[in-house]
Every structure is written in structure tokens, then in C-alpha cells.
C-alpha positions as CSV (number, residue, x, y, z in Angstrom):
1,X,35.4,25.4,2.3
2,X,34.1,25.1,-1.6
3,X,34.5,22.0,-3.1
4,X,36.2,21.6,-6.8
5,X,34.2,18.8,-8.4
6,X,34.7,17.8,-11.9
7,X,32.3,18.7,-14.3
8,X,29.6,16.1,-13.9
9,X,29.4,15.9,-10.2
10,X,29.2,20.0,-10.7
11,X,25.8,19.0,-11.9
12,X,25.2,16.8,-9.8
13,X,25.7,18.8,-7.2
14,X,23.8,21.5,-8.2
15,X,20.7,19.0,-8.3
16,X,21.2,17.2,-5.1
17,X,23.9,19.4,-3.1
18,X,27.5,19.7,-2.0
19,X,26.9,17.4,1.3
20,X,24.9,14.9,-0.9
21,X,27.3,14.7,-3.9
22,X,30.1,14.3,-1.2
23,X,28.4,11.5,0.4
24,X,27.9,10.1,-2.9
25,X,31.2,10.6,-3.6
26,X,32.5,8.7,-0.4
27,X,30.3,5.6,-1.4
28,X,29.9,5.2,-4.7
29,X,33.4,6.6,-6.1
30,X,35.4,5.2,-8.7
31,X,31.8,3.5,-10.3
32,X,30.7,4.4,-13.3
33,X,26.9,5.5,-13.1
34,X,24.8,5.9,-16.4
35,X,21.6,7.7,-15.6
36,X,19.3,7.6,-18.4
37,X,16.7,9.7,-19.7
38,X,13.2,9.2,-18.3
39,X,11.2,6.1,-19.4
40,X,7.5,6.0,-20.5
41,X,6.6,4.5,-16.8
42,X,8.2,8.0,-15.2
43,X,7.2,10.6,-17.7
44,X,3.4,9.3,-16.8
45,X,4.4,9.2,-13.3
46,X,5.4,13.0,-13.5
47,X,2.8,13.9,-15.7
48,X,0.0,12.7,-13.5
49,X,1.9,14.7,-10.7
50,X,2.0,17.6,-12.8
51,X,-2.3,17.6,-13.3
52,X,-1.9,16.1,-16.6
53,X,-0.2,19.0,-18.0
54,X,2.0,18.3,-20.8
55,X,4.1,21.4,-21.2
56,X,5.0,20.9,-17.7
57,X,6.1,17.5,-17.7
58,X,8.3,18.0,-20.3
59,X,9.9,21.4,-19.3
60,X,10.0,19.3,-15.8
61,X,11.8,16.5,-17.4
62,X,13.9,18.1,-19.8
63,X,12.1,15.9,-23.0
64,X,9.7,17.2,-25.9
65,X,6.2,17.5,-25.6
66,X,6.6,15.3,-28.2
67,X,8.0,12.6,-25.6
68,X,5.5,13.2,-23.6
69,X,3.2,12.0,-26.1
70,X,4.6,9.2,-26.8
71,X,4.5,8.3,-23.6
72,X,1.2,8.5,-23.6
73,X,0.3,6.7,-26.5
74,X,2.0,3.9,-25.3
75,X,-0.4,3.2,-22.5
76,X,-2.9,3.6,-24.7
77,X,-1.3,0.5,-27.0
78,X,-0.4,-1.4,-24.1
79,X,-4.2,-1.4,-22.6
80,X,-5.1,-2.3,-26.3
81,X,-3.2,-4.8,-26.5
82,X,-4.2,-8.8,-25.9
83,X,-1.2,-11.1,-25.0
84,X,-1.6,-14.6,-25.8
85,X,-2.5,-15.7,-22.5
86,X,-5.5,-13.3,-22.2
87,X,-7.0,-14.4,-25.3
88,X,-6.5,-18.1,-24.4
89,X,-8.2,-17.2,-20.9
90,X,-11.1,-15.1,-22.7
91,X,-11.7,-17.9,-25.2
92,X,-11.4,-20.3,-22.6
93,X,-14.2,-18.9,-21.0
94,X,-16.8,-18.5,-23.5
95,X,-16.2,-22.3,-23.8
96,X,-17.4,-22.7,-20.5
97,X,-20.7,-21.2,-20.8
């Protein structure tokens, strides 16, 4: 028998299937679920998945190439960039030599 979901659990269904979106159903119903769009931490996951390849990653995801970018600028800041502690710790130890 074809189940008659509303609108969003017709998608998700279509991503997970019927027998999943009914078990998700029997748990979960009456709770309101925001999924949000991918982070920076997952679009690198999925780009490293997909070789690197930034078209892919973002068709993948459903984001810009653009996002993608982004995404990969920010690990490029956030190596970059000294917190407090780790330019106590490196001043700290040219003092001790």
C-alpha cells in the first residue's frame, strides 16, 4: 500500500525511503526537525570524498561553487590563525631558551 505523506516527508522519503520515513515517522512524530544547510566542516568532508572536485561537491550538496570556496578559505584562515594561547605558549618558549 502507497503511503500519502505530506509534502516534506515526500522529500524525505524520496531521500531515505518509504520504510525509513515511516520509522521516522513512528519515533520522532509530532517534533519539529530543522535540518540546515551544510557547514564548512561537511562541505570539506564531501569535498575531500569527492577527490577535491569542486563542481561535484557542490552539485552533490546542492550549494554554489561559490560555497564551496568559502569553505575552503576558511581552513585556510583558521590554520592562519594564532589564538591567544598559542602565542603565549610560542613566546613562552623562546623565553626558555
Amino acid at each position: 500500500m502507497k503511503v500519502k505523506f505530506t509534502n516534506d516527508m515526500q522529500l524525505v522519503s524520496e531521500i531515505i525511503g518509504e520504510e525509513q520515513t515511516m520509522k521516522l515517522i513512528a519515533h520522532l512524530g509530532g517534533v519539529s526537525v530543522y535540518i540546515p544547510r551544510p557547514d564548512h566542516a561537511v562541505i570539506r568532508l564531501y569535498l575531500e570524498r569527492m577527490g577535491g572536485d569542486v563542481k561535484k561537491t557542490a552539485q552533490k550538496l546542492g550549494v554554489s561553487e561559490r560555497t564551496v570556496y568559502r569553505a575552503i578559505q576558511a581552513v585556510r584562515e583558521e590554520k592562519a590563525q594564532l589564538t591567544i594561547f598559542d602565542a603565549i605558549a610560542a613566546n613562552n618558549d623562546k623565553n626558555w631558551r
